[in-house]
C-alpha positions as a Markdown table, in Angstrom:
| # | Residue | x | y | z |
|---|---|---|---|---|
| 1 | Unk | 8.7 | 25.5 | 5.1 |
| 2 | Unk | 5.5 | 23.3 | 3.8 |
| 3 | Unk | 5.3 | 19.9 | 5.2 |
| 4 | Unk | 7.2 | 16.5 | 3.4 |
| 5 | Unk | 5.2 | 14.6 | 1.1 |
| 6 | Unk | 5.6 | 10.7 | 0.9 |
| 7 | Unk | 3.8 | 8.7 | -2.4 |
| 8 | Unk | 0.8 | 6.6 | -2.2 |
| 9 | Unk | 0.1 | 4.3 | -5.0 |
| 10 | Unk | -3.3 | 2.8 | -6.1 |
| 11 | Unk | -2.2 | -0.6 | -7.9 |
| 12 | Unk | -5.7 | -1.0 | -9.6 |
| 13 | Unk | -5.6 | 2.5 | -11.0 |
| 14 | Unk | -1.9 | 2.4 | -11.6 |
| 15 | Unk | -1.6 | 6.2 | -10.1 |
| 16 | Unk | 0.7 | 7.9 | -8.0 |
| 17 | Unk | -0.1 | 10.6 | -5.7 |
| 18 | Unk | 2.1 | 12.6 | -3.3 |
| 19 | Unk | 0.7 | 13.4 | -0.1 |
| 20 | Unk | 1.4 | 14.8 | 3.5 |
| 21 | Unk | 3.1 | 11.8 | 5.9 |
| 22 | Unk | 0.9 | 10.2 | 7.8 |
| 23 | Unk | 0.7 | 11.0 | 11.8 |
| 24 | Unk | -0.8 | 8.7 | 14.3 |
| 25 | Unk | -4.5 | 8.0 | 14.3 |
| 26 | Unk | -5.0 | 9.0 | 10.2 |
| 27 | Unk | -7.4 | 7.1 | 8.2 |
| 28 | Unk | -7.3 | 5.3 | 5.2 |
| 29 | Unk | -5.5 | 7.2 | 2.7 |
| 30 | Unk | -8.5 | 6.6 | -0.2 |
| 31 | Unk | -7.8 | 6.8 | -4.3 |
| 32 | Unk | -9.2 | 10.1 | -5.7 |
| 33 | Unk | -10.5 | 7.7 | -9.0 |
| 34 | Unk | -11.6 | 4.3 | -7.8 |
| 35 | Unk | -12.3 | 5.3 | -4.1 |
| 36 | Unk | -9.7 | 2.0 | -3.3 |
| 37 | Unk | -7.3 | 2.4 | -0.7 |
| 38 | Unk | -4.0 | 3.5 | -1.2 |
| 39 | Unk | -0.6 | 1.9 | -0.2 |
| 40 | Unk | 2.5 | 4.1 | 1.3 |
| 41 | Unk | 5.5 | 3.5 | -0.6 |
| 42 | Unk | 8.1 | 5.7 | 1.0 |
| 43 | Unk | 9.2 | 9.0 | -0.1 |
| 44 | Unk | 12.5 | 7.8 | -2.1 |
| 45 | Unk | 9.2 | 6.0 | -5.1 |
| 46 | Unk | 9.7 | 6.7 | -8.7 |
| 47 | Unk | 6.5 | 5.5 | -10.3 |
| 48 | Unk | 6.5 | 3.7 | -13.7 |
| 49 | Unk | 4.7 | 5.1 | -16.3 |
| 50 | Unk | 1.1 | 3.8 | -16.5 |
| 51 | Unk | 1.4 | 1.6 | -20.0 |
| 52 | Unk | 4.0 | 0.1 | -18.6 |
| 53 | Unk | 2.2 | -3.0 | -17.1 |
| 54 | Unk | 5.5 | -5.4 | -16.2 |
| 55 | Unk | 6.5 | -2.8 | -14.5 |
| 56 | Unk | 3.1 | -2.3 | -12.2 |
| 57 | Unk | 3.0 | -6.1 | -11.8 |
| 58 | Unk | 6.9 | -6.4 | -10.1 |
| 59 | Unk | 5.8 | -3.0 | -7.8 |
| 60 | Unk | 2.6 | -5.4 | -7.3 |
| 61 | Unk | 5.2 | -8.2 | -6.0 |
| 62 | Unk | 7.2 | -6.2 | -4.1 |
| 63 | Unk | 4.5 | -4.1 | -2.0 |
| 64 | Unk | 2.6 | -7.2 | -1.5 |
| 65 | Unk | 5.7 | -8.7 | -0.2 |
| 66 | Unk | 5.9 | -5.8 | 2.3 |
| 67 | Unk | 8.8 | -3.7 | 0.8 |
| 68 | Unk | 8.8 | -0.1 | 0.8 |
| 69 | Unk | 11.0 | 3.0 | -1.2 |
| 70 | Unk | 12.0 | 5.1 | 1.9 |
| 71 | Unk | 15.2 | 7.5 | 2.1 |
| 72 | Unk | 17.9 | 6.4 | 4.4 |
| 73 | Unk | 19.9 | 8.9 | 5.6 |
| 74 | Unk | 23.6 | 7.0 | 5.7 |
| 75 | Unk | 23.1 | 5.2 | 1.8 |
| 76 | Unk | 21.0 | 7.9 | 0.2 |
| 77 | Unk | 18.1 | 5.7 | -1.2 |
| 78 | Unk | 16.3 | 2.7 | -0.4 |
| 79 | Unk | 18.9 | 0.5 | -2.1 |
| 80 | Unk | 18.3 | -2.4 | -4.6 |
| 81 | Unk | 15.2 | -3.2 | -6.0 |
| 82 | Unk | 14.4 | -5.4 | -8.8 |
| 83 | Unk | 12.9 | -3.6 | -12.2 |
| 84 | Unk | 12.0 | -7.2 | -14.1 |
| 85 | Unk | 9.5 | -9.9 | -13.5 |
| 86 | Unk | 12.6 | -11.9 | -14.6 |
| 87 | Unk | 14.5 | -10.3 | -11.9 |
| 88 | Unk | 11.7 | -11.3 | -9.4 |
| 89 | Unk | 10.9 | -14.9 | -10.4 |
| 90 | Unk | 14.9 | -15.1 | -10.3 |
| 91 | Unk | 14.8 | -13.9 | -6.5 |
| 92 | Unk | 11.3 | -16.2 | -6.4 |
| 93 | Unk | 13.4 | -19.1 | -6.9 |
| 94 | Unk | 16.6 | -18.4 | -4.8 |
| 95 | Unk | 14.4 | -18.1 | -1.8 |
| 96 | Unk | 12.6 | -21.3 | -2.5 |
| 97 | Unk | 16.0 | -23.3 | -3.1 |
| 98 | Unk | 18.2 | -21.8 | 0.1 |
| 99 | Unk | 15.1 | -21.1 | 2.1 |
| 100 | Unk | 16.1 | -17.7 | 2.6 |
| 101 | Unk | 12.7 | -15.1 | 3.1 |
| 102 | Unk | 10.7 | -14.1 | 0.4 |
| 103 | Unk | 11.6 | -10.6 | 1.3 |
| 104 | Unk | 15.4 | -10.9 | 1.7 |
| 105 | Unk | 15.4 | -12.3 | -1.7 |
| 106 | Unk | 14.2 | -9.5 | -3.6 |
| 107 | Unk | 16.1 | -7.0 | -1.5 |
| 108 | Unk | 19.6 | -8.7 | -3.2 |
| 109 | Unk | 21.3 | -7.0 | -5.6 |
| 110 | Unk | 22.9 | -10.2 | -7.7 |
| 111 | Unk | 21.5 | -14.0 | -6.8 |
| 112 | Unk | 24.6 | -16.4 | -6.2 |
């Protein structure tokens, strides 16, 4: 059976790539285009298509905010994640009102 893949993402390249996990001690994952470094997403990532720019810009949010797309094995996905920059400057706000994480904010499914 050939080894799991997990997805890397370049933000400045807007790319995708699937690759091997990564075991202790491995380097830098680089971009094959821009030579950047790339970020692990998780293996449960569906990337946006590359015109889609909104879309790049709330992944941009959400990895920067430390947020990840891995599988769990008891839900069957990495839950709730928001698609919208509305839906993130929604979440923005909560979190700045109740004080709640950053984080936590974006992980909820509906804002009360």
């Amino acid at each position: 059976m050939p080894p799991a893949k997990t997805a890397y993402v370049c933000l400045p390249c807007r790319a995708s790539y699937k690759q091997r996990h990564p075991s202790p001690g491995d380097d830098v994952r680089v971009c094959p285009r821009c030579a950047g470094p790339l970020i692990h997403v998780g293996s449960a990532f569906a990337p946006p298509r590359r015109r889609d720019t909104a879309a790049w810009r709330t992944l941009s949010v959400l990895l920067h905010a430390g947020i990840r797309f891995r599988k769990d094995c008891c839900f069957g996905g990495p839950g709730y994640r928001p698609r919208t920059l509305s839906e993130v400057r929604e979440r923005m706000t909560y979190a700045r009102r109740s004080g709640e994480p950053f984080a936590q904010a974006l992980l909820r499914r509906e804002v009360p």
